[in-house]
C-alpha positions as CSV (number, residue, x, y, z in Angstrom):
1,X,0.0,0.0,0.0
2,X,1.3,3.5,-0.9
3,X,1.8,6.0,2.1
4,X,1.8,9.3,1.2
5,X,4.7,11.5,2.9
6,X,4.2,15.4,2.2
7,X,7.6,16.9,0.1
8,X,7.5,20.1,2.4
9,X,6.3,21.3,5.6
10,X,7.4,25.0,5.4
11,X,5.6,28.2,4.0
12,X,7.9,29.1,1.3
13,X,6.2,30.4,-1.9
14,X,4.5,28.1,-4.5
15,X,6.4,30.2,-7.5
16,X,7.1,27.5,-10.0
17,X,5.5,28.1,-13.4
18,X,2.1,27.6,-13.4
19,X,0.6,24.3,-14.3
20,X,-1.0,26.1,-17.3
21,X,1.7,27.2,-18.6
22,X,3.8,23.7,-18.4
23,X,0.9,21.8,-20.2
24,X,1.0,19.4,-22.6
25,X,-1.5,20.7,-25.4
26,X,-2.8,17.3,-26.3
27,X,-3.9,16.5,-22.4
28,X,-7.6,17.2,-21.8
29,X,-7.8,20.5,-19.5
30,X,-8.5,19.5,-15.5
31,X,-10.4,22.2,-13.1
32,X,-9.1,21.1,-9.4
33,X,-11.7,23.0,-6.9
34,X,-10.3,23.3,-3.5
35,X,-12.7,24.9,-1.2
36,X,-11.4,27.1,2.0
37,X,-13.4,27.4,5.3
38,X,-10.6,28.9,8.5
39,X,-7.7,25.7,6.7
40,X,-5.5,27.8,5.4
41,X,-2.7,25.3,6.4
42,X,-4.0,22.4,5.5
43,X,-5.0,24.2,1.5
44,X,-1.1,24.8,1.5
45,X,-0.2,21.3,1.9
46,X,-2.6,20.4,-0.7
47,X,-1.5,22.3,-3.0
48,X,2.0,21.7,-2.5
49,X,1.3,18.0,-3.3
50,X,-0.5,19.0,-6.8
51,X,2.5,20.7,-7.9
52,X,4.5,17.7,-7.9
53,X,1.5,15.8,-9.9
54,X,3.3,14.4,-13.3
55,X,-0.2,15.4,-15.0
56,X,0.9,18.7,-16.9
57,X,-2.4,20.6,-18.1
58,X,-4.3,21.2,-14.7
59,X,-5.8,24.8,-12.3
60,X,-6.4,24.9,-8.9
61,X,-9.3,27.0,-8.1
62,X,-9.2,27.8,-4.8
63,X,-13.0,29.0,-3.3
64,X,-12.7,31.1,0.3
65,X,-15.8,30.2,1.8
66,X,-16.1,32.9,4.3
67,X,-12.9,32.6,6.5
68,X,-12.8,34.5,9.6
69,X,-8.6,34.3,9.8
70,X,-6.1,34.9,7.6
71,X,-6.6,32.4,5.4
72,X,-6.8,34.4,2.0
73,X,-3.6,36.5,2.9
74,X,-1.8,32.9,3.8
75,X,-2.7,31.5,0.6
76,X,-2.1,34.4,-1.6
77,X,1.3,34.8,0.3
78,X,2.7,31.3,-0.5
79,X,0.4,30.9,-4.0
80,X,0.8,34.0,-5.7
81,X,-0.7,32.6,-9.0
82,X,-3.6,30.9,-7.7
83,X,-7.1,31.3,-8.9
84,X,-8.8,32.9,-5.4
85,X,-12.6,33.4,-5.2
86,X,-14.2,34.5,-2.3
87,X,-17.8,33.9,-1.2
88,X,-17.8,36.2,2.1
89,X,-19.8,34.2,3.5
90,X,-19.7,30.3,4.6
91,X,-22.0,28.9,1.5
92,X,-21.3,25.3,2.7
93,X,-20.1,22.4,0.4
94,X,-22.5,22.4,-2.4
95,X,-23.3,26.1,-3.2
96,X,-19.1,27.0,-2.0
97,X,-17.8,23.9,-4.5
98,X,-20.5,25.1,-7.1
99,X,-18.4,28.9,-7.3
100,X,-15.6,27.2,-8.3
101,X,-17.5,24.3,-10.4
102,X,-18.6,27.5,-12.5
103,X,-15.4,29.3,-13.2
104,X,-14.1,26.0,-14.0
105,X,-16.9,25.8,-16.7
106,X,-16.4,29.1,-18.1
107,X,-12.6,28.5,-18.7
108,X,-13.3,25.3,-20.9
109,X,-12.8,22.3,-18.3
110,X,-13.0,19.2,-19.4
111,X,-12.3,17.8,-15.9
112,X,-13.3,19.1,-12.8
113,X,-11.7,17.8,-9.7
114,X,-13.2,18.2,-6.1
115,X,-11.2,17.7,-3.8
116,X,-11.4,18.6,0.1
117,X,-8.5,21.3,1.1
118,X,-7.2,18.6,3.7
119,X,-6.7,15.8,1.4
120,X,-3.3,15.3,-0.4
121,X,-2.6,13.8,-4.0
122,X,0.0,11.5,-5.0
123,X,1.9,12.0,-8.5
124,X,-0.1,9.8,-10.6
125,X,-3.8,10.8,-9.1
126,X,-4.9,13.0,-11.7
127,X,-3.2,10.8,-14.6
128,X,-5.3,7.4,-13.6
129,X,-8.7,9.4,-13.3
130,X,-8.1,10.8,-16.9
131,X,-6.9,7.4,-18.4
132,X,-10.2,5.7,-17.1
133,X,-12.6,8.5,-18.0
134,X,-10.8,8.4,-21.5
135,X,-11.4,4.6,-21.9
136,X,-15.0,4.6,-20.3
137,X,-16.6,7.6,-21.7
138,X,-20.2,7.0,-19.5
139,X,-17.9,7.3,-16.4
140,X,-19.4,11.1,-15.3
141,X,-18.3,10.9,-11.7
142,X,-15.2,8.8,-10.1
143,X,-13.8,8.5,-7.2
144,X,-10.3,7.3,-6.1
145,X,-9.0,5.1,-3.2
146,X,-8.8,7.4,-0.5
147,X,-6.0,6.8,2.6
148,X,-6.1,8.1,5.7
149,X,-6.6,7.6,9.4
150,X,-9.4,5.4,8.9
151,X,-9.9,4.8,5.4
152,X,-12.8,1.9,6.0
153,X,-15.4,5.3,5.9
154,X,-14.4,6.3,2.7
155,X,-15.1,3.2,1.2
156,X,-17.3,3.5,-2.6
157,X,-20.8,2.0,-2.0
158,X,-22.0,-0.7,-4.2
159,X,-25.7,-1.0,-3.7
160,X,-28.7,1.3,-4.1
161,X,-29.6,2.9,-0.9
162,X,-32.6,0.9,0.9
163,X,-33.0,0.7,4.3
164,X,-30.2,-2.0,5.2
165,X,-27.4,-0.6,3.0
166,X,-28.4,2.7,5.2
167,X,-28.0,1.0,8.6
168,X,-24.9,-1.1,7.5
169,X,-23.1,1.7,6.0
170,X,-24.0,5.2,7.8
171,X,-24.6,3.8,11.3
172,X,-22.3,2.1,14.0
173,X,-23.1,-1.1,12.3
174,X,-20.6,0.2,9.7
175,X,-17.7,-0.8,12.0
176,X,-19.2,-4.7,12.5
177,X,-19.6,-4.8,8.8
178,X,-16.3,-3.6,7.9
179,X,-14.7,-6.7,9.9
180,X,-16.5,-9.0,8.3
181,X,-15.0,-9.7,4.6
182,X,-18.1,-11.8,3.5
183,X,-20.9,-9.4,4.4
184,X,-18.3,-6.4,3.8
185,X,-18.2,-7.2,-0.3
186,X,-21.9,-7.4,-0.3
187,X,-22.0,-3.7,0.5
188,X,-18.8,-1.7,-0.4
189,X,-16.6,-2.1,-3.3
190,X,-12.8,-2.5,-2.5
191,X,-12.2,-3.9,-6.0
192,X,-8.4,-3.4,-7.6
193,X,-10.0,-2.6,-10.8
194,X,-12.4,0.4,-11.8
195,X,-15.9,-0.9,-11.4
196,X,-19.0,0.7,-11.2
197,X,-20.4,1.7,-8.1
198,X,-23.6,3.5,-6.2
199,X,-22.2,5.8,-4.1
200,X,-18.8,7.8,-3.5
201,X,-17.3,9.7,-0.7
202,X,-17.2,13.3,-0.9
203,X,-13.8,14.2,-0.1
204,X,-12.3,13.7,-3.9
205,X,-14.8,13.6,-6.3
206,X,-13.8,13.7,-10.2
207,X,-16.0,14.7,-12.5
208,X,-16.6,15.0,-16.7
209,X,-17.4,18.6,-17.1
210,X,-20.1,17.1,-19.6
211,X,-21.8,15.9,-16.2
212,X,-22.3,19.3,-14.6
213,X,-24.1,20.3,-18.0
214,X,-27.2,17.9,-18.0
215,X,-27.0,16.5,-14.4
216,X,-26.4,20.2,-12.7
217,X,-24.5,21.5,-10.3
218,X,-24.7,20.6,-6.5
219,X,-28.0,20.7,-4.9
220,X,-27.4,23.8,-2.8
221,X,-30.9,23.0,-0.9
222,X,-28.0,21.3,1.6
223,X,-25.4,23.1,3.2
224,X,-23.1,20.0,4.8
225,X,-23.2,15.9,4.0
226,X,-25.1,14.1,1.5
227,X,-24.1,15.7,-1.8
228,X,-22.3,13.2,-2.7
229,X,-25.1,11.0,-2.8
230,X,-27.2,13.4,-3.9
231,X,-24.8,14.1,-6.9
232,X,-24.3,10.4,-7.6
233,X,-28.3,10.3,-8.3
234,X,-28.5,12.6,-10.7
235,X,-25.4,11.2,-12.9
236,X,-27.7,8.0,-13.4
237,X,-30.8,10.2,-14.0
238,X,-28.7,11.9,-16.7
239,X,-27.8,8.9,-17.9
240,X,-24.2,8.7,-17.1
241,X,-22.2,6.2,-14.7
242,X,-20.4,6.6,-11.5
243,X,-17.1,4.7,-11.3
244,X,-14.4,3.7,-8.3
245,X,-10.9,4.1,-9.6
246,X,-8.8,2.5,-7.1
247,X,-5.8,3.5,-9.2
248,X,-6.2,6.9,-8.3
249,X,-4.9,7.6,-4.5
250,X,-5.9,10.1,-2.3
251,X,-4.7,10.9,1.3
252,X,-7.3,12.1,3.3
253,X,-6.5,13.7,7.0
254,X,-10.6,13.6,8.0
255,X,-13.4,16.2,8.2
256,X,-10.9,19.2,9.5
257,X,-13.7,21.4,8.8
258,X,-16.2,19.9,9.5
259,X,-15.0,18.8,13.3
260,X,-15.1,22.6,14.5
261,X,-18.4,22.3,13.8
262,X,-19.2,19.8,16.8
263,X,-22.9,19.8,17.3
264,X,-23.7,21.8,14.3
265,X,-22.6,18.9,12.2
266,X,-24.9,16.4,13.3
267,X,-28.1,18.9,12.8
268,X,-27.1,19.8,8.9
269,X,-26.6,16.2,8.9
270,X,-30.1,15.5,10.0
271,X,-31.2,18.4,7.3
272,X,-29.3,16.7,4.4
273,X,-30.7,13.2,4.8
274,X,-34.7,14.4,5.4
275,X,-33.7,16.7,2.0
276,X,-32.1,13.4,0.1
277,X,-34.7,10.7,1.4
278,X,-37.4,13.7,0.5
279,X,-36.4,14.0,-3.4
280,X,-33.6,11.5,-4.4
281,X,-34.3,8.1,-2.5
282,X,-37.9,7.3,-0.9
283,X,-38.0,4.9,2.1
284,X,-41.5,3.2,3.5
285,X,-42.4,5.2,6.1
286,X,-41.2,2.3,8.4
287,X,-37.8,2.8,6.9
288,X,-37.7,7.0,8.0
289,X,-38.8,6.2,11.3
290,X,-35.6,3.3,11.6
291,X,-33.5,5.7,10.6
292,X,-34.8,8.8,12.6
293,X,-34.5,6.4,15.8
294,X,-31.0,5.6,14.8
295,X,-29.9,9.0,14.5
296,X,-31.6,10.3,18.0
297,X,-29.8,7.4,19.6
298,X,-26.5,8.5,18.4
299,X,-27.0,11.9,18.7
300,X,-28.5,11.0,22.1
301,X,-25.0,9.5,23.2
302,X,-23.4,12.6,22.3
303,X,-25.3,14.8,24.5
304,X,-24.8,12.7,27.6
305,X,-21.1,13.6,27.4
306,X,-20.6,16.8,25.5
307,X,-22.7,20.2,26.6
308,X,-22.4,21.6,23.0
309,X,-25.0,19.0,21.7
310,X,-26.8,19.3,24.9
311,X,-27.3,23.4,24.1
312,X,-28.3,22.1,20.4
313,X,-30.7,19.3,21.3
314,X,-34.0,21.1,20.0
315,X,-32.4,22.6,17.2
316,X,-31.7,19.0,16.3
317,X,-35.1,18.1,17.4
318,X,-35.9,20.5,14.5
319,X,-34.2,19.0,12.1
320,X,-34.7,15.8,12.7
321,X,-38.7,15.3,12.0
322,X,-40.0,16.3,8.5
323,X,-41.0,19.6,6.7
324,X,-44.4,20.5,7.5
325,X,-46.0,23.4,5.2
């Protein structure tokens, strides 16, 4: 198994020439979207490991989603020819990613890459997503094999969602499951070759820029979790597949945004699934009830031991029950 070991640890400018200028004109053009919340540090690292990539004709689009430190002025210090929007105000994933998603449009993409600011790539990631999408040209959305202090949670999905791939694969029961090799193949795909799969994890996500262009952009109706799954939907009901390309390696430090968030998480969590089971994946009723149970359990647990999610609890509450008009 590859380990990836970051080339530097210090601040010194990113001056090289730019990856524009180095590229090869018969390599299809690759969009890589970083977006920024307060990780200023871990954005640098990032992009220190895609200027060592060996794929020549690539941007890094870097979206500011509303920092409240220094984050811009870090960046721009160290990466004086990046591409830097700012939002000025925390979008969230979908409607922060889509900024970039639409400059990257605009400038004649042909690839865009998603990929979370604390993630690192190694030399060859970018290469083996283009060779695949090359040779399979109804592969819209792929995902690579993604590293990192627990990599079992980044697993591809291969089934549809139904009630038991829900509890097996977003619940506790995801850690029994991901012992057991027999009942673990039946759920997520740790194949060696590109296969076809349901679902991917949102920290790297690779897309055709054909796919943003029928299937449209990310649902901005949520503001964290779930748009992977929600983008994964509309690929098929576009008509395209969504692939697992273990051949393409990412390192992936876990949620560093997301963890400041603490309670805050788990309620736009709660809002992103009601949103996705509402208009992408219908449950029986039986099924929403299951997983509502599950989730007030967990969330439950968290409370007992942790006064943010006890100050939260009916905000959750909130969030947790259907939309009523």
């Amino acid at each position: 198994m590859q380990t990836f070991n970051s080339p530097h640890t210090h601040d010194e400018p990113l001056v090289s020439a730019s990856p524009i200028a180095q590229s090869e004109r018969n390599q299809p053009r690759v969009s890589i979207v970083l977006l920024n919340w307060n990780g200023w540090q871990d954005t640098l690292e990032c992009m220190r490991s895609l200027r060592e990539m060996e794929y020549g004709n690539w941007q890094a689009i870097i979206v500011d989603n509303g920092s409240t430190d220094d984050s811009v002025d870090r960046i721009k210090e160290v990466c004086p020819d990046a591409v830097i929007l700012q939002t000025h105000k925390n979008l969230g994933f979908a409607a922060g990613n889509n900024v970039g998603i639409r400059l990257a449009l605009e400038n004649g993409a042909d690839y865009v890459f998603v990929l979370n600011n604390d993630t690192t790539v190694f030399p060859d990631t970018v290469s083996a997503f283009v060779r695949v999408a090359e040779q399979h040209p109804d592969a819209a959305m792929m995902g690579p094999r993604i590293d990192g202090r627990d990599p079992q949670r980044e697993w591809p999905i291969r089934r549809r969602l139904d009630l038991l791939t829900h509890v097996c694969t977003f619940s506790a029961f995801r850690r029994i499951v991901a012992k057991l090799p027999i009942v673990r193949e039946v759920f997520y795909c740790t194949s060696a070759e590109p296969s076809i799969v349901q679902f991917l994890i949102g920290s790297a996500l690779f897309f055709r820029a054909e796919t943003f262009k029928r299937a449209g952009l990310f649902d901005e109706s949520t503001f964290l979790d779930f748009e992977d799954l929600i983008m994964a939907e509309k690929v098929r009901n576009a008509g395209f597949s969504v692939w697992y390309v273990p051949q393409a390696i990412v390192w992936h430090k876990g949620s560093a945004s997301a963890s400041k968030l603490r309670a805050r998480r788990s309620i736009e969590n709660a809002r992103s699934e009601e949103h996705f089971f509402s208009n992408y994946v219908r449950l029986s009723s039986f099924g929403r009830s299951i997983i509502r149970l599950i989730r007030f359990l967990t969330y439950g647990a968290r409370a007992l031991r942790y006064r943010n999610y006890r100050e939260h609890f009916s905000e959750f509450m909130g969030a947790l029950g259907p939309k009523r008009s």
